[in-house]
PDBQT receptor file of N, H, CA, C and O in Angstrom, charges set to zero:
ATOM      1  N   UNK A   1     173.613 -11.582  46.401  1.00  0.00    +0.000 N 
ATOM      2  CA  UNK A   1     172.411 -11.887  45.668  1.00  0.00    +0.000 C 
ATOM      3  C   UNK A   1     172.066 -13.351  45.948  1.00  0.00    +0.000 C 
ATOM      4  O   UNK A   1     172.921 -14.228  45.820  1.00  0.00    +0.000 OA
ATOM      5  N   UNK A   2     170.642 -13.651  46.382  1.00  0.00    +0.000 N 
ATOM      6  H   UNK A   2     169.947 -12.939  46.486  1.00  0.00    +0.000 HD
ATOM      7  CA  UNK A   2     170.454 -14.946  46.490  1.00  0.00    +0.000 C 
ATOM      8  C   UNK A   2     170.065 -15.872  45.240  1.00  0.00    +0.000 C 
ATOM      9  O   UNK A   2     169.631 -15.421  44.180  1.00  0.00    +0.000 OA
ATOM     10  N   UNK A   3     170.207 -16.763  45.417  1.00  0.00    +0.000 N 
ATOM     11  H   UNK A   3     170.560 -17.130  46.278  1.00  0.00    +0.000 HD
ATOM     12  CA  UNK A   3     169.613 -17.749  44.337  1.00  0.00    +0.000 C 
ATOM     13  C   UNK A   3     168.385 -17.486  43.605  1.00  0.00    +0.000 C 
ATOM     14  O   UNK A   3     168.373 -17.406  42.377  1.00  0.00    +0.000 OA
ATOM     15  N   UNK A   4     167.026 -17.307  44.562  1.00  0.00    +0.000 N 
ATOM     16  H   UNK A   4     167.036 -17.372  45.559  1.00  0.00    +0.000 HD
ATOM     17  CA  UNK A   4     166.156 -16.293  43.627  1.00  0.00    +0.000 C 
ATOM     18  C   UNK A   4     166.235 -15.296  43.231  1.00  0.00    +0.000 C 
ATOM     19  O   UNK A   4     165.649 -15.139  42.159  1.00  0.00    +0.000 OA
ATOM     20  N   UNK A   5     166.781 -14.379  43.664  1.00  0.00    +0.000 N 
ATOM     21  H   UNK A   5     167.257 -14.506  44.534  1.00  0.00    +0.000 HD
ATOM     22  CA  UNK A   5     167.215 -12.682  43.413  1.00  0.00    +0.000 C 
ATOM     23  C   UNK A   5     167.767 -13.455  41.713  1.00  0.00    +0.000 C 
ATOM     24  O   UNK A   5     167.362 -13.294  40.562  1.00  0.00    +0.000 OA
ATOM     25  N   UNK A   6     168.605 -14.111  42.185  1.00  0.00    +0.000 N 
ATOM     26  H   UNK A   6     168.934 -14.242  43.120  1.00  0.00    +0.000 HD
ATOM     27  CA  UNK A   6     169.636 -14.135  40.178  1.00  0.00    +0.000 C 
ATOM     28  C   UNK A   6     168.462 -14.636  39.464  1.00  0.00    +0.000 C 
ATOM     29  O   UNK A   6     168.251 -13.979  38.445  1.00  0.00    +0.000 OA
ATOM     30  N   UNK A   7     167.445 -15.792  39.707  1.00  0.00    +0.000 N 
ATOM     31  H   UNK A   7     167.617 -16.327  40.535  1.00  0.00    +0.000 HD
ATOM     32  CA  UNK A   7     167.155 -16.490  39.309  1.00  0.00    +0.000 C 
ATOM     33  C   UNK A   7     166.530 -15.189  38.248  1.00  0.00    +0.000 C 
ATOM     34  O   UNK A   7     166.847 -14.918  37.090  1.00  0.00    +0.000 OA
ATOM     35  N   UNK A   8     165.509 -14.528  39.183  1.00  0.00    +0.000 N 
ATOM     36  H   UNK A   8     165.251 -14.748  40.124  1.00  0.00    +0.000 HD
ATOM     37  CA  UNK A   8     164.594 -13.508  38.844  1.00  0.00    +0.000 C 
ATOM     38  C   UNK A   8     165.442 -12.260  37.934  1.00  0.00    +0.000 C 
ATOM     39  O   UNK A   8     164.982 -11.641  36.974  1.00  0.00    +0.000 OA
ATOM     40  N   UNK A   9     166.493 -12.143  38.408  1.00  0.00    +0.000 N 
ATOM     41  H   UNK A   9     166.866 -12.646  39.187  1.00  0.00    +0.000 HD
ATOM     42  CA  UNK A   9     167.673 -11.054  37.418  1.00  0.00    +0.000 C 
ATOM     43  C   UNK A   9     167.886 -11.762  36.003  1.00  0.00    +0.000 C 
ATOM     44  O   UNK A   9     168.018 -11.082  34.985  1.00  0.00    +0.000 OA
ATOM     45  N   UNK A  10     167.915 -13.145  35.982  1.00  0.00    +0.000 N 
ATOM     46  H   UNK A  10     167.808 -13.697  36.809  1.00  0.00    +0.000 HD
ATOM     47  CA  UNK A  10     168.593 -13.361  34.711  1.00  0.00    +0.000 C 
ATOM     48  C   UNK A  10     167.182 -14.277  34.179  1.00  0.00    +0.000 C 
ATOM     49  O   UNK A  10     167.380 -15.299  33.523  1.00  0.00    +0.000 OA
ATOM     50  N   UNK A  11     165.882 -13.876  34.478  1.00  0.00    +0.000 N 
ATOM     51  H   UNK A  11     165.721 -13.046  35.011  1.00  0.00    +0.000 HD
ATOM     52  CA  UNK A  11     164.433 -14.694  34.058  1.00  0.00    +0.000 C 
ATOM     53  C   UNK A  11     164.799 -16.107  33.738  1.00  0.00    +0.000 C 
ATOM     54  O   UNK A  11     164.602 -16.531  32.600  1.00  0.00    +0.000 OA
ATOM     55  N   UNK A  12     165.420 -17.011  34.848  1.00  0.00    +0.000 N 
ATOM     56  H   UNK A  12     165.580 -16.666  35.773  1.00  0.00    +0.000 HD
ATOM     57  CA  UNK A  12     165.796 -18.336  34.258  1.00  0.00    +0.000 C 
ATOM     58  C   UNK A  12     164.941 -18.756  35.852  1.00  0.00    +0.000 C 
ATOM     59  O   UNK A  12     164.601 -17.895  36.663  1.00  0.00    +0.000 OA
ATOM     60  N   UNK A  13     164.747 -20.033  36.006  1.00  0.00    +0.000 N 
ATOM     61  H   UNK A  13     165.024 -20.733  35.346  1.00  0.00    +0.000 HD
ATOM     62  CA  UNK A  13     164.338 -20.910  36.829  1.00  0.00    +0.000 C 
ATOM     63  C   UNK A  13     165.035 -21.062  38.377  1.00  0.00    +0.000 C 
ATOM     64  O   UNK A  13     166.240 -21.304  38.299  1.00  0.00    +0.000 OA
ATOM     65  N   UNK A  14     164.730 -21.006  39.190  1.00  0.00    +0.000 N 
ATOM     66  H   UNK A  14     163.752 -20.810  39.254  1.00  0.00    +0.000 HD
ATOM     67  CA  UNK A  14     165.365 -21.570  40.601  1.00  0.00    +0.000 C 
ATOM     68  C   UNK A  14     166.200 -22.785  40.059  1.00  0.00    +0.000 C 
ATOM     69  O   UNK A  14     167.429 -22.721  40.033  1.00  0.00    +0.000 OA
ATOM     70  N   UNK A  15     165.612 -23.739  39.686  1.00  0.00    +0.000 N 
ATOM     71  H   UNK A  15     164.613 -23.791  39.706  1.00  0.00    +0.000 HD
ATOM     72  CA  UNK A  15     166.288 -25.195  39.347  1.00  0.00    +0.000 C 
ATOM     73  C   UNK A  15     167.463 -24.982  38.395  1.00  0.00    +0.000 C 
ATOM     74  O   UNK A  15     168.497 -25.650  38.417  1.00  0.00    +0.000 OA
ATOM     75  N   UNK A  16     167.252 -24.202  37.744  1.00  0.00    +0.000 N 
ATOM     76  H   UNK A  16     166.412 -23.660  37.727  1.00  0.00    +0.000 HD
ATOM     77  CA  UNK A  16     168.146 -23.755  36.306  1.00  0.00    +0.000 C 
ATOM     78  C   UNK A  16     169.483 -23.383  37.305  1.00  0.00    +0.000 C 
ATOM     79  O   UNK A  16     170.538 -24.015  37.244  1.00  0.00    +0.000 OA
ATOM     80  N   UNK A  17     169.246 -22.262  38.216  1.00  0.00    +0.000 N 
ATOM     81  H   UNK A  17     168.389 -21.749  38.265  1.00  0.00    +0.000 HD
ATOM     82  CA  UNK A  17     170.233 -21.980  39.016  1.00  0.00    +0.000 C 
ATOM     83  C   UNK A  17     171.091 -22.804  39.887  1.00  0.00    +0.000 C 
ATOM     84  O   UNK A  17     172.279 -22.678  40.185  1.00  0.00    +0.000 OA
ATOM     85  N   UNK A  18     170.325 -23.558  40.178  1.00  0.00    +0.000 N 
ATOM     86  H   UNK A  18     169.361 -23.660  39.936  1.00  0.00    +0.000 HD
ATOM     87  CA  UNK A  18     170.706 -24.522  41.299  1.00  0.00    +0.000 C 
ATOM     88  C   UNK A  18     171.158 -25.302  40.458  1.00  0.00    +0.000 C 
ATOM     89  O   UNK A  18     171.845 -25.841  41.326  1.00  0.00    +0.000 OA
ATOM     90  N   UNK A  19     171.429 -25.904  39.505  1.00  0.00    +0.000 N 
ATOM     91  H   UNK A  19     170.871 -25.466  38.800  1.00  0.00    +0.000 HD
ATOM     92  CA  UNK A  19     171.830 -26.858  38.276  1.00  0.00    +0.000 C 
ATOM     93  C   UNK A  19     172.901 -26.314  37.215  1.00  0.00    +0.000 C 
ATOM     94  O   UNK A  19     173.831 -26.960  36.731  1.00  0.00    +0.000 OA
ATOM     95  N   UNK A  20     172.614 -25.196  37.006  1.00  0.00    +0.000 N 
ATOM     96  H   UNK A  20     171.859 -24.672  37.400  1.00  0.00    +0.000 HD
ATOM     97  CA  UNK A  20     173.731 -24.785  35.363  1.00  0.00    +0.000 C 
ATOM     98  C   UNK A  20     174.089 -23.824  36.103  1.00  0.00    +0.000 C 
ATOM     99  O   UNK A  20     174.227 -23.997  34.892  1.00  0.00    +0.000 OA
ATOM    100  N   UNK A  21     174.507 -22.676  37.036  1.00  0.00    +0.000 N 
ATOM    101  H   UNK A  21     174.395 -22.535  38.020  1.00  0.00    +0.000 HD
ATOM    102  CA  UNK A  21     175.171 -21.534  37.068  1.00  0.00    +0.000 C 
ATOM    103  C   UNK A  21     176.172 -22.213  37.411  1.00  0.00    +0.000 C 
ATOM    104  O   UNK A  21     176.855 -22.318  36.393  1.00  0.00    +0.000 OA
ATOM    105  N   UNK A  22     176.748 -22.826  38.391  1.00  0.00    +0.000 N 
ATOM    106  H   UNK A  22     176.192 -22.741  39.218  1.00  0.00    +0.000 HD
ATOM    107  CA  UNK A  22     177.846 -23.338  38.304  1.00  0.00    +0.000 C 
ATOM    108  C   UNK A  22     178.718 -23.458  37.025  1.00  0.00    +0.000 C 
ATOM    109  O   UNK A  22     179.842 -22.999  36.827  1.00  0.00    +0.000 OA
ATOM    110  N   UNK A  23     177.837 -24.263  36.125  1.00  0.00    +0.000 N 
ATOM    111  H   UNK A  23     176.923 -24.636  36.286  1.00  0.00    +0.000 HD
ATOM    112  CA  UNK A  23     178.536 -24.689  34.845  1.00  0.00    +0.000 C 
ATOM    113  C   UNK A  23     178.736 -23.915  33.844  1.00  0.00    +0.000 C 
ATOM    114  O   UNK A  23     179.469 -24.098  32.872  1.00  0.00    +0.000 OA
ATOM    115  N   UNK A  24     178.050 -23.019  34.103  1.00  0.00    +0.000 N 
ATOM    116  H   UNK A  24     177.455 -22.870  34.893  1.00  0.00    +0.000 HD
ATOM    117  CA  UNK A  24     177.924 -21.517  33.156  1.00  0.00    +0.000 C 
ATOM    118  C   UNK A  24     178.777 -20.434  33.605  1.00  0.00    +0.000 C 
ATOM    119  O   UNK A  24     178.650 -19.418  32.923  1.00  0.00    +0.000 OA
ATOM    120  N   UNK A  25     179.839 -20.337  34.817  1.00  0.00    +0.000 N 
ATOM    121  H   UNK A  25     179.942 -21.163  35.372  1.00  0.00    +0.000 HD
ATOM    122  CA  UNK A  25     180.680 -19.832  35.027  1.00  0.00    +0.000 C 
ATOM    123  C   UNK A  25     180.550 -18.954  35.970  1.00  0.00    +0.000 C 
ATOM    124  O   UNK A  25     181.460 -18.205  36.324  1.00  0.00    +0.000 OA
ATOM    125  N   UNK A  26     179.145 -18.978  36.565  1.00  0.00    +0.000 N 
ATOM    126  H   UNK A  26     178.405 -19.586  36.278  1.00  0.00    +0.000 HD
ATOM    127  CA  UNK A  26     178.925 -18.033  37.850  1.00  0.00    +0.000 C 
ATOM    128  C   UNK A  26     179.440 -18.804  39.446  1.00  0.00    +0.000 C 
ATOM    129  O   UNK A  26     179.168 -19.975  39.713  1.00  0.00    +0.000 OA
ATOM    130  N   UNK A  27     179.842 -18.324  39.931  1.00  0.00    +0.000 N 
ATOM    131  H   UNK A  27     180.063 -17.373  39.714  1.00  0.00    +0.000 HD
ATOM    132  CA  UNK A  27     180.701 -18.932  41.067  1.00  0.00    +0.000 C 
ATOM    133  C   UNK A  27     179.675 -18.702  42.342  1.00  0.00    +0.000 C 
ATOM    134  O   UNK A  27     179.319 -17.623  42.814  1.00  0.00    +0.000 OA
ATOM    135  N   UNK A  28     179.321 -19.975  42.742  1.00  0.00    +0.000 N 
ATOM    136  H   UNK A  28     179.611 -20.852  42.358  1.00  0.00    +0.000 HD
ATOM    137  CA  UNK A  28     178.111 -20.053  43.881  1.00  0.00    +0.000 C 
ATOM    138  C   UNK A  28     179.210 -19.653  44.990  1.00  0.00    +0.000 C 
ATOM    139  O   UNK A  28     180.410 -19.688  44.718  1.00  0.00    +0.000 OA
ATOM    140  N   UNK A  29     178.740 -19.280  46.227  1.00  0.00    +0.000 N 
ATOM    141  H   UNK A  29     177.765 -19.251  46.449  1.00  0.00    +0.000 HD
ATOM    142  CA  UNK A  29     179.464 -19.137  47.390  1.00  0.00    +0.000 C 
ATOM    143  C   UNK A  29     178.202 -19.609  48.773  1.00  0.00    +0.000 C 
ATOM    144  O   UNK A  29     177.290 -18.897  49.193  1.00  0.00    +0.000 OA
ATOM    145  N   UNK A  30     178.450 -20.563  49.076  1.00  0.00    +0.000 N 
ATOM    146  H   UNK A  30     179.191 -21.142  48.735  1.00  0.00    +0.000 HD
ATOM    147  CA  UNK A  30     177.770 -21.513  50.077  1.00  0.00    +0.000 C 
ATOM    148  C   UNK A  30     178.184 -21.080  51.567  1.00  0.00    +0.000 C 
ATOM    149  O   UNK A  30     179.343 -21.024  51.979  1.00  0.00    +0.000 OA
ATOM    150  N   UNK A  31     176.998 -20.778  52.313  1.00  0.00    +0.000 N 
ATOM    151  H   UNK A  31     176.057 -20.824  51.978  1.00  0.00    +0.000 HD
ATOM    152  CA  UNK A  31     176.978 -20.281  53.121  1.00  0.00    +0.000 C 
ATOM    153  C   UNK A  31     176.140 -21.304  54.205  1.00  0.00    +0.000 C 
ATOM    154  O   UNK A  31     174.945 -21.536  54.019  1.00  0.00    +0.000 OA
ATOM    155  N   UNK A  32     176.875 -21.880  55.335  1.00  0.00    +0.000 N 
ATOM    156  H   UNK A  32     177.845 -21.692  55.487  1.00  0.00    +0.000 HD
ATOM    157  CA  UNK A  32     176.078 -22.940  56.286  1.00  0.00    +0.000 C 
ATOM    158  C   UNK A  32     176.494 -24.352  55.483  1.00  0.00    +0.000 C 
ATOM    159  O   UNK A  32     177.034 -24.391  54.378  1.00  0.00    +0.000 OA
ATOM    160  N   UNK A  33     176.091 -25.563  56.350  1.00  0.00    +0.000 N 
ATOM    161  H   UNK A  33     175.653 -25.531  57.248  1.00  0.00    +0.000 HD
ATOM    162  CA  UNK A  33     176.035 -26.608  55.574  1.00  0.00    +0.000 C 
ATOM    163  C   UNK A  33     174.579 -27.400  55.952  1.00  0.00    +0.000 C 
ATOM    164  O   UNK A  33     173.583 -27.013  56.563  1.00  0.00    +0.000 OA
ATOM    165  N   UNK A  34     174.886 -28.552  55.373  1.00  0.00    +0.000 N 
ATOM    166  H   UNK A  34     175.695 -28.866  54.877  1.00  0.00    +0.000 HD
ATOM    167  CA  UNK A  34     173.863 -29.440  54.565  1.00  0.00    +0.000 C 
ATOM    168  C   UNK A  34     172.580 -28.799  54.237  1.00  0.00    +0.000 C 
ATOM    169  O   UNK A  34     172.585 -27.784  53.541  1.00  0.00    +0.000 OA
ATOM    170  N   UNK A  35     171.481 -29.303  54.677  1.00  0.00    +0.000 N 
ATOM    171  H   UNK A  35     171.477 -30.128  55.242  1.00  0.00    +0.000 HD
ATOM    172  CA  UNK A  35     169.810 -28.977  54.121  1.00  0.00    +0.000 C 
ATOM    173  C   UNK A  35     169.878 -27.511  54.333  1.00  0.00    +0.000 C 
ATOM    174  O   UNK A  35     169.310 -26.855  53.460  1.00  0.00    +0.000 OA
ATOM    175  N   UNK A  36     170.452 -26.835  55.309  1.00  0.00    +0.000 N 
ATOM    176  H   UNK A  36     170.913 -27.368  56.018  1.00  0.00    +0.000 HD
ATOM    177  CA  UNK A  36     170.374 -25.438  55.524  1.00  0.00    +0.000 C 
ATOM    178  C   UNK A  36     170.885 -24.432  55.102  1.00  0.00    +0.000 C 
ATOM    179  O   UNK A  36     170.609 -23.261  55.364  1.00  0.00    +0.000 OA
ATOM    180  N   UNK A  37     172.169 -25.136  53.979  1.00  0.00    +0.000 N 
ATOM    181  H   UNK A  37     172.393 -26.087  53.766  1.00  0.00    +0.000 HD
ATOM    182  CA  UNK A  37     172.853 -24.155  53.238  1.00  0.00    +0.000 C 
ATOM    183  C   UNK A  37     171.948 -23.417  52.170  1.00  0.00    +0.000 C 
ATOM    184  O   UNK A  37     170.968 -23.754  51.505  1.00  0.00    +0.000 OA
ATOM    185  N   UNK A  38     173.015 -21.786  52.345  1.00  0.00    +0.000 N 
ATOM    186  H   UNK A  38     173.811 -21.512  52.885  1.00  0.00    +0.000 HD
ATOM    187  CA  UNK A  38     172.139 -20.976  52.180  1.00  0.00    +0.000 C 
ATOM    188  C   UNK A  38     173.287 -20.663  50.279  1.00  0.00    +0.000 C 
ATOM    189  O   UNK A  38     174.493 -20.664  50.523  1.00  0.00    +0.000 OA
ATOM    190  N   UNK A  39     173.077 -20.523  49.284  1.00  0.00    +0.000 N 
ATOM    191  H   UNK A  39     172.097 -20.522  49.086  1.00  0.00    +0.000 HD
ATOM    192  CA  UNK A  39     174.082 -20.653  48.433  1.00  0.00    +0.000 C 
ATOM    193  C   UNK A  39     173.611 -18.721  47.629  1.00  0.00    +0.000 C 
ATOM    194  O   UNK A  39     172.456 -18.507  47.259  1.00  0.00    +0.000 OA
ATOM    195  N   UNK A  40     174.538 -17.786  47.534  1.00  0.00    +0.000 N 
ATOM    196  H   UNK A  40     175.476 -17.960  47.835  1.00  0.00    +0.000 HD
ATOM    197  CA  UNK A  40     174.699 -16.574  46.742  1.00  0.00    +0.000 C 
ATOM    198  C   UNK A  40     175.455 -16.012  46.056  1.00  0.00    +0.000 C 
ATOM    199  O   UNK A  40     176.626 -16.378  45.956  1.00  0.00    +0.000 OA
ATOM    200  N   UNK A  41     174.993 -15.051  45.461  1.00  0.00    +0.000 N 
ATOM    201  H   UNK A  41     174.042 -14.753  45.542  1.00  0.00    +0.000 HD
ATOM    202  CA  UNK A  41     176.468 -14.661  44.075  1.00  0.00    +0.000 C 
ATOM    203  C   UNK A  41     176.735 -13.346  44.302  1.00  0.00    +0.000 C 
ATOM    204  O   UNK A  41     175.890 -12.743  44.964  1.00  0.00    +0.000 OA
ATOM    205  N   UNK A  42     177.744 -12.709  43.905  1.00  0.00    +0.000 N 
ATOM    206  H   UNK A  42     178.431 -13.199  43.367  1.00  0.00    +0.000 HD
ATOM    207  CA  UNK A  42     178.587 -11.815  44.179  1.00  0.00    +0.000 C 
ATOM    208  C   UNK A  42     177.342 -11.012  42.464  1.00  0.00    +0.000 C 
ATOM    209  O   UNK A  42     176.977 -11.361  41.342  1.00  0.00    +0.000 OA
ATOM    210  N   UNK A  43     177.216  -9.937  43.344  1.00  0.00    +0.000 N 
ATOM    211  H   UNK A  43     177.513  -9.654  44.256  1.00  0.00    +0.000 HD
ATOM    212  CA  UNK A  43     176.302  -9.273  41.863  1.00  0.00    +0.000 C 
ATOM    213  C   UNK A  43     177.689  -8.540  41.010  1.00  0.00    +0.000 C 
ATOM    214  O   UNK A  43     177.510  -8.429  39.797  1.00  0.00    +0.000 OA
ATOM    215  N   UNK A  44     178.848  -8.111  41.475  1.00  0.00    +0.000 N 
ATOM    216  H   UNK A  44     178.993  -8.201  42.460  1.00  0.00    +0.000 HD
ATOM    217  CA  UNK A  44     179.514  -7.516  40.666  1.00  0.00    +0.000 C 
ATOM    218  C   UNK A  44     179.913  -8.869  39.800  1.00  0.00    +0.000 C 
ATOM    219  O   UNK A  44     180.115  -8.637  38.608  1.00  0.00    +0.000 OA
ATOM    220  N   UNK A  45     180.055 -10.242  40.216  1.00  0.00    +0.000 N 
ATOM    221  H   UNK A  45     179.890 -10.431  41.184  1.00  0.00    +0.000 HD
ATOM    222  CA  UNK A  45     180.660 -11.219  39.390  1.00  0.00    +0.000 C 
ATOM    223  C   UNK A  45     179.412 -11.467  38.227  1.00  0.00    +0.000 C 
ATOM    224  O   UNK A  45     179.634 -11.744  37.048  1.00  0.00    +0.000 OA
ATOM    225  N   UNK A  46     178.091 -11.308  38.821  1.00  0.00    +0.000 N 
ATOM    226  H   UNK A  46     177.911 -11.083  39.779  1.00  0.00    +0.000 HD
ATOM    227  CA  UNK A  46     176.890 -11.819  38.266  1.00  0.00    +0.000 C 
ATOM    228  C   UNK A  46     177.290 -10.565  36.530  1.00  0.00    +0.000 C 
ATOM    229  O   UNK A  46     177.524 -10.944  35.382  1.00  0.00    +0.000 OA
ATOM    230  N   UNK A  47     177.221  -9.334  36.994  1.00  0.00    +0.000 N 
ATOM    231  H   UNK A  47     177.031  -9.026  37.926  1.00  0.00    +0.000 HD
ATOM    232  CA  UNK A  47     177.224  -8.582  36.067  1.00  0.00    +0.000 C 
ATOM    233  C   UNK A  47     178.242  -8.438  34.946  1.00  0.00    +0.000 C 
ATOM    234  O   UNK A  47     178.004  -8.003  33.820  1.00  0.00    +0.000 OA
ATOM    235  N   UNK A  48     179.868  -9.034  35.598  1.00  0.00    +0.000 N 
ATOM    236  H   UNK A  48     180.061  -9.387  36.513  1.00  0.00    +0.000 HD
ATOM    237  CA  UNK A  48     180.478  -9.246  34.769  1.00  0.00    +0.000 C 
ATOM    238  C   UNK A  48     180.573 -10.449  33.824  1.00  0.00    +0.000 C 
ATOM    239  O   UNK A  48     181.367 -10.621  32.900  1.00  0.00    +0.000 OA
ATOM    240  N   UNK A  49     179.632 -11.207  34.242  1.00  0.00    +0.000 N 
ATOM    241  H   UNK A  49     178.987 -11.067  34.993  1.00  0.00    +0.000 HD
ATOM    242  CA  UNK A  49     179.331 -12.485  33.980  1.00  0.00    +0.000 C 
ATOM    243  C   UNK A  49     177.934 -12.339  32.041  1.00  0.00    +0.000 C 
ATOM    244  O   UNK A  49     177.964 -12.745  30.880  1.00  0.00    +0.000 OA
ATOM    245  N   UNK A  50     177.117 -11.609  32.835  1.00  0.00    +0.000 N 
ATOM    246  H   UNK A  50     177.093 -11.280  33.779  1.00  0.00    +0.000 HD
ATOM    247  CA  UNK A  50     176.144 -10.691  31.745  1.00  0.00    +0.000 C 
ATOM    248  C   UNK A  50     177.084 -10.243  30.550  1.00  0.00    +0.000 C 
ATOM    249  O   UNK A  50     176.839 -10.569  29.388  1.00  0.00    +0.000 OA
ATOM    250  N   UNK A  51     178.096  -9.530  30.888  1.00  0.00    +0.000 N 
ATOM    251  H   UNK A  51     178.295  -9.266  31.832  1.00  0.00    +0.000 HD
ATOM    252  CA  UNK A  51     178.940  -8.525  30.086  1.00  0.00    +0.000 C 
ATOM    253  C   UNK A  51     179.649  -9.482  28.804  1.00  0.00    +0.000 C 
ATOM    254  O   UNK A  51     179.582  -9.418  27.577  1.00  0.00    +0.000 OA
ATOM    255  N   UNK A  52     180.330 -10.358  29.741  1.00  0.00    +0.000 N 
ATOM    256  H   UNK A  52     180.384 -10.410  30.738  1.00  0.00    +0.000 HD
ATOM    257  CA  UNK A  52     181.037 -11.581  28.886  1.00  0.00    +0.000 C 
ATOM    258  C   UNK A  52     179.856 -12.157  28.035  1.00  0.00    +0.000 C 
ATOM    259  O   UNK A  52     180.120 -11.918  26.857  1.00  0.00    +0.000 OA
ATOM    260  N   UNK A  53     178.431 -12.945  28.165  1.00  0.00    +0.000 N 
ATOM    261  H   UNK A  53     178.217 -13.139  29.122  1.00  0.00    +0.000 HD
ATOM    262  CA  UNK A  53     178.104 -12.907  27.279  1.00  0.00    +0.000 C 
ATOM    263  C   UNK A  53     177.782 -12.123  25.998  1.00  0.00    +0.000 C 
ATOM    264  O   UNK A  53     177.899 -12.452  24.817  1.00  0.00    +0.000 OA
ATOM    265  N   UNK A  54     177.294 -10.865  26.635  1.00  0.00    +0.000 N 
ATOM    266  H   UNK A  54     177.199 -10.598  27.594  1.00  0.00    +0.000 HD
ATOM    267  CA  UNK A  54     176.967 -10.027  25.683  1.00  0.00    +0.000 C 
ATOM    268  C   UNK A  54     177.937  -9.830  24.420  1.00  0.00    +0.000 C 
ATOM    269  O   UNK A  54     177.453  -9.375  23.383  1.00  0.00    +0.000 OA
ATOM    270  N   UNK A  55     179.438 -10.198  24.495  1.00  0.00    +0.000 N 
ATOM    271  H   UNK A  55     179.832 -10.568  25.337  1.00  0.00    +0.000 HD
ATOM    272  CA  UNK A  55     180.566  -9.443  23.830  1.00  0.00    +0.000 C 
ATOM    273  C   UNK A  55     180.834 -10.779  23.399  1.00  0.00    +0.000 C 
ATOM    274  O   UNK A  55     181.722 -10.700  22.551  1.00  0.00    +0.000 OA
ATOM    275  N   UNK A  56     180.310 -12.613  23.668  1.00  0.00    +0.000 N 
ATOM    276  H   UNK A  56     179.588 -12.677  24.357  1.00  0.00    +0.000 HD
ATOM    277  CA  UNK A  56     180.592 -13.077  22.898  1.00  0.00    +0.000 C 
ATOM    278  C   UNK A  56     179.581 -13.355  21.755  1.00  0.00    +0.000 C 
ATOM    279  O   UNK A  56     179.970 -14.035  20.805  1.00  0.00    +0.000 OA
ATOM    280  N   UNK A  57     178.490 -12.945  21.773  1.00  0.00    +0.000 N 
ATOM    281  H   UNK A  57     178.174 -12.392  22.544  1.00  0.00    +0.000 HD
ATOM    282  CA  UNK A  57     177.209 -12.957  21.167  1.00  0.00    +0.000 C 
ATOM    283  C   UNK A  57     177.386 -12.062  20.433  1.00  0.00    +0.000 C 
ATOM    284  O   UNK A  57     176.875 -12.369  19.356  1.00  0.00    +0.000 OA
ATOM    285  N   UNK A  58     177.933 -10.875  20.380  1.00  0.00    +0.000 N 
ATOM    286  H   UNK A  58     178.348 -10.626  21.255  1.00  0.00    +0.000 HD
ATOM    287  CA  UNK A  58     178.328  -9.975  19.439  1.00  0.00    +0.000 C 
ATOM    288  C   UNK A  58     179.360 -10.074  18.287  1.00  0.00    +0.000 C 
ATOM    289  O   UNK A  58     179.384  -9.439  17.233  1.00  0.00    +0.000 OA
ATOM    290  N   UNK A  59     180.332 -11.169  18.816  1.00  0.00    +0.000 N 
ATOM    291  H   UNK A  59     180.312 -11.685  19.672  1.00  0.00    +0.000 HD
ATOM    292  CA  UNK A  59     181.508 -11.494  18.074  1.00  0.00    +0.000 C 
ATOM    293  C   UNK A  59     180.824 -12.144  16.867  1.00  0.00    +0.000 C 
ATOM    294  O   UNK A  59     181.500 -12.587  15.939  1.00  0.00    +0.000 OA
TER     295      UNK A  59
């Protein structure tokens, strides 16, 4: 999944992504380097990622 693909999956911002998923526990995986890196997420991590909030929002 690319950076917009999540962005657009989880209705948050390109910038938001590029800035807080890291910090929010989604694990970027960088592909190429410098200006040309291409950065995507594993959708099974993305979804288990969804799940965990959901179940602490419920608590």
């Amino acid at each position: 999944m690319t950076a917009k693909e999540l962005a657009e999956h989880l209705n948050m911002s390109l910038a938001w992504v590029y800035r807080e998923a890291e910090r929010s526990g989604l694990t970027p995986y960088k592909f190429g380097s410098g200006r040309n890196a291409k950065i995507q997420f594993k959708v099974s991590e993305v979804q288990t990622w969804i799940g965990q909030l959901r179940l602490a929002s419920a608590a």
